[in-house]
C-alpha positions in Angstrom: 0.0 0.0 0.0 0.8 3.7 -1.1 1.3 6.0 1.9 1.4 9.9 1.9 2.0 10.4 5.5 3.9 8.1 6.8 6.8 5.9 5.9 6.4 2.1 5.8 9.7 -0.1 5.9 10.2 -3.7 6.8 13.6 -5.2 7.6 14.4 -8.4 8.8 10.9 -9.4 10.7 10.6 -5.9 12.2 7.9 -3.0 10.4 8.8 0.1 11.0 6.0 2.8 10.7 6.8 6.5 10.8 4.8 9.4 11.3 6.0 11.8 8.5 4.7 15.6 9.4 7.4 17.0 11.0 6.3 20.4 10.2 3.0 19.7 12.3 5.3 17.7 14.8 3.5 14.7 13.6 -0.2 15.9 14.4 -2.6 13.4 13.9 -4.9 14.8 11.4 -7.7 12.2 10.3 -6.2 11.5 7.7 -2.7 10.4 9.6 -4.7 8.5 12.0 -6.6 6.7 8.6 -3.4 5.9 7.2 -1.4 4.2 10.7 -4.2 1.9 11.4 -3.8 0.6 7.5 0.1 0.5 8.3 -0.8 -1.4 11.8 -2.9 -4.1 9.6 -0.6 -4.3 6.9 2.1 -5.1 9.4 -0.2 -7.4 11.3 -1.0 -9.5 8.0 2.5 -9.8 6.6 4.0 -13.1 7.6 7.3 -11.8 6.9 6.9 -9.7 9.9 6.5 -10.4 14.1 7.7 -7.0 15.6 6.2 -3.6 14.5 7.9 -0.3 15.4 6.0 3.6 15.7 8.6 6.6 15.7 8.2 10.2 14.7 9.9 11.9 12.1 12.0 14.9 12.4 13.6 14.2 16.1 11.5 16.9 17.9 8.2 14.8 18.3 6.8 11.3 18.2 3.0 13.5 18.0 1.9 16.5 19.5 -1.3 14.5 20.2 -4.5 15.6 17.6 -4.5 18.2 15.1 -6.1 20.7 16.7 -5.5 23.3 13.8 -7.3 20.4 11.9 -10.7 20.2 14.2 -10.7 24.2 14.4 -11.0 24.3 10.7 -14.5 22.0 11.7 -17.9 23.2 12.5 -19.2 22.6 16.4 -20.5 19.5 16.7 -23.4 17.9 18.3 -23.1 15.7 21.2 -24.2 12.3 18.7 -21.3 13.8 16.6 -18.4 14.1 19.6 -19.8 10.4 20.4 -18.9 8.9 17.0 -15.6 11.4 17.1 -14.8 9.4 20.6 -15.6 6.0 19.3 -13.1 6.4 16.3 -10.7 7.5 18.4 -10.5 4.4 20.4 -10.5 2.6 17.0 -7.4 4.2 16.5 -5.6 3.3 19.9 -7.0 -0.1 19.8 -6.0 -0.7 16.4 -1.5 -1.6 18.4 -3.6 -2.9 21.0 -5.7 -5.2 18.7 -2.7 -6.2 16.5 -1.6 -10.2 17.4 2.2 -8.9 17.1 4.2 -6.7 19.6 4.0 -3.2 19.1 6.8 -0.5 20.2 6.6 2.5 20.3 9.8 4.3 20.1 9.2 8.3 21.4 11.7 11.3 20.6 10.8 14.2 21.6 6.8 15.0 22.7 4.3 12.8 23.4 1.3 14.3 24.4 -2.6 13.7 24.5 -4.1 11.6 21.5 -0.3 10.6 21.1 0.0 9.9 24.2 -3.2 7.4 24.3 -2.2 5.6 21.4 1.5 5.1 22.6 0.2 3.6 26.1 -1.8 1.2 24.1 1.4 -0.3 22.6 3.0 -3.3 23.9 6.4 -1.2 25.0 7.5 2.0 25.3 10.8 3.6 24.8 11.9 6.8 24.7 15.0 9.2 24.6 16.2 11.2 27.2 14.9 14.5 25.3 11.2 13.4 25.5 8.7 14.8 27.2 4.8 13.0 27.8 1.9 15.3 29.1 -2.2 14.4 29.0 -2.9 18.0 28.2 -6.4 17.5 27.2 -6.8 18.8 30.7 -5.4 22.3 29.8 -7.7 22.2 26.8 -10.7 21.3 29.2 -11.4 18.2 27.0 -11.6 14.8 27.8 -9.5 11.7 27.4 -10.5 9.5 24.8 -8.9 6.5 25.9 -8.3 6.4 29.4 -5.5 3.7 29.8 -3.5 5.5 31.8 -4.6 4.5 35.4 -4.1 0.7 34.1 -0.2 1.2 33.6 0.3 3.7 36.4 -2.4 3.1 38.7 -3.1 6.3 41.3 -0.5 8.3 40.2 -2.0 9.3 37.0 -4.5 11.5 38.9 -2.0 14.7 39.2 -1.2 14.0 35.9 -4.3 13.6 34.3 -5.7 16.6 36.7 -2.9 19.2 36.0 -1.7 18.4 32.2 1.6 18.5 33.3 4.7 18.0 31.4 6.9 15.2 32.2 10.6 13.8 31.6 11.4 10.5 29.9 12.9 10.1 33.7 10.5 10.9 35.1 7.9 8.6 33.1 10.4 5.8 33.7 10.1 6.6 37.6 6.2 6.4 37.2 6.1 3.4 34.9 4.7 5.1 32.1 7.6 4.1 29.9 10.0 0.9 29.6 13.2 2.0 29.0 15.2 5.5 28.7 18.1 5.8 25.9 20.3 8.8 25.0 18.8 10.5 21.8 22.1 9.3 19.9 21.1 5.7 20.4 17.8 5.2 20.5 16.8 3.8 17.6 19.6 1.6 17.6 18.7 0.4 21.0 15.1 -0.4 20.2 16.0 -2.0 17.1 18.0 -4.4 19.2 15.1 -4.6 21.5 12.5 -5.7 18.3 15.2 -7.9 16.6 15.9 -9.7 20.0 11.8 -10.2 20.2 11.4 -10.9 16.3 13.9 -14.2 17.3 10.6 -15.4 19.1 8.6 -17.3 17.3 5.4 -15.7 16.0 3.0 -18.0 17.8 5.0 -17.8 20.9 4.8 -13.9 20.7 1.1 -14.0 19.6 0.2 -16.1 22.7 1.6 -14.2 24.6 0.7 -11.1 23.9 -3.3 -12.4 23.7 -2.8 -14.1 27.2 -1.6 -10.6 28.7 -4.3 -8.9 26.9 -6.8 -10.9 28.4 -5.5 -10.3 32.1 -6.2 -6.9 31.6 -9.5 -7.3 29.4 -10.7 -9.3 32.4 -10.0 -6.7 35.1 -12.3 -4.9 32.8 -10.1 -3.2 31.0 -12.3 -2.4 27.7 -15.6 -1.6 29.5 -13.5 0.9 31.6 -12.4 2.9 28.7 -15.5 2.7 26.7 -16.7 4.2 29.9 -14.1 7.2 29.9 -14.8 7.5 26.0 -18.8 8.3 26.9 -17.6 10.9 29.9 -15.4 12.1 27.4 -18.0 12.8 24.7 -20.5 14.6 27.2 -17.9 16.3 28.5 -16.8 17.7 25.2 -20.4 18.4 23.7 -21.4 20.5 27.0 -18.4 22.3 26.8 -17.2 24.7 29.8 -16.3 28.6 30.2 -12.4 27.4 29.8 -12.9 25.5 26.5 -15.6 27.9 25.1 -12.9 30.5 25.6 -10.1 28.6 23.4 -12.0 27.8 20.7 -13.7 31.6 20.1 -9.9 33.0 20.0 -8.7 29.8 18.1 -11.5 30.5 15.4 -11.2 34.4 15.4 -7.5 35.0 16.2 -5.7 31.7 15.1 -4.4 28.6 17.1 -1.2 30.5 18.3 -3.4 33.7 20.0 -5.6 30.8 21.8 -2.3 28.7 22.6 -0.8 31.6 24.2 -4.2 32.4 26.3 -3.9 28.8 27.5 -0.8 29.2 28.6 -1.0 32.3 30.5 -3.9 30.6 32.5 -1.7 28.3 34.4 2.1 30.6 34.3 2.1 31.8 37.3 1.8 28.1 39.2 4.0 26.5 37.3 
């Protein structure tokens, strides 16, 4: 298959998927988010393959979450409307979570919101020491479409989730929100290691496994929690609040930098 946003490469069992809008810091516009879950099945039917691979291109971000220039650009929608927008988004995430074969997600640079989602549904995460990982929905006054954060990190994604605050790839490490931490110079070589060590596997050994550990967390109730934070997420964003309403009449009248400024000056003098 023919991709316009990404780059798709395979190599010796491992498929390696790259986000390729460095100029957005790899936004994920629609149509980005369209083309990785094609890339995810592509990579999920070859039988060439057993390891897939997510990065960023450009060094500064693996995503700076959803395109929010993109959805400005998009009428206000009705609360049916923010439902379906929800329920694609955890089509997205799902879509590494879903896949039979392990999926790492190798982060340089920021992670945040949607990004972040989608990354913590991978199997792995590693990151470089430049990174930085924030839930900053919460600064938008939005909601968190897939809320699969307190399943990897338990209580202590409350101040994270209730501040939007900006983390460290150390700091992520400390909190168990990423695997391993690599100096930017080596990181890709490090998780190529990483993927070729776990492409020696076989596949039905790696398959197994990863459906087995699936399932622990699927029976905990893993999927009926999120598809609850998806619906709180959906009313949250068609009632809107003061905070939001604000941002988006200086993001449609004065552009996305005016409202991003706003934002920020709402929470400079406690940082």
């Amino acid at each position: 298959m023919s991709y316009q946003l990404l780059i798709y490469a395979v190599d010796d069992r491992v498929a390696s998927i790259t986000l390729n809008r460095p100029e957005r810091h790899n936004a994920l516009s629609q149509a980005l988010v369209d083309e990785i879950m094609a890339a995810v099945a592509e990579a999920d039917a070859d039988p060439d393959v057993r390891v897939l691979v997510v990065s960023g291109a450009g060094g500064k971000a693996f995503s700076s979450g959803y395109d929010i220039k993109e959805s400005a650009e998009t009428p206000k929608r009705t609360p049916a409307e923010w439902r379906a927008r929800m329920q694609k988004d955890i089509k997205f995430t799902y879509s590494v979570w879903d896949c039979s074969k392990p999926v790492i997600a190798m982060i340089d640079g920021y992670c945040y919101a949607g990004a972040l989602e989608f990354a913590m549904c991978c199997d792995m995460r590693c990151c470089s020491d430049a990174s930085s990982f924030a839930a900053i929905e919460a600064r938008f006054s939005t909601g968190i479409a897939t809320m699969i954060m307190p399943w990897l990190i338990g209580q202590r994604c409350r101040s994270l989730i209730y501040t939007g605050d900006t983390i460290s790839g150390e700091e992520a490490l400390r909190l168990g929100l990423v695997d391993k931490v690599f100096p930017k110079a080596t990181l890709r070589d490090e998780v190529t290691k990483i993927a070729r060590r776990m492409s020696r596997v076989s596949m039905d050994c790696l398959k197994w496994n990863k459906r087995a550990i699936n399932q622990a967390f699927e029976t905990m109730g893993l999927r009926n929690a999120i598809m609850y934070g998806a619906e709180a997420s959906a009313i949250m964003d068609a009632l809107g609040s003061p905070e939001a309403d604000r941002f988006d009449a200086i993001r449609r009248s004065e552009g996305l930098s005016a409202a991003l400024r706003w934002r920020a000056e709402q929470f400079a003098a406690y940082e």
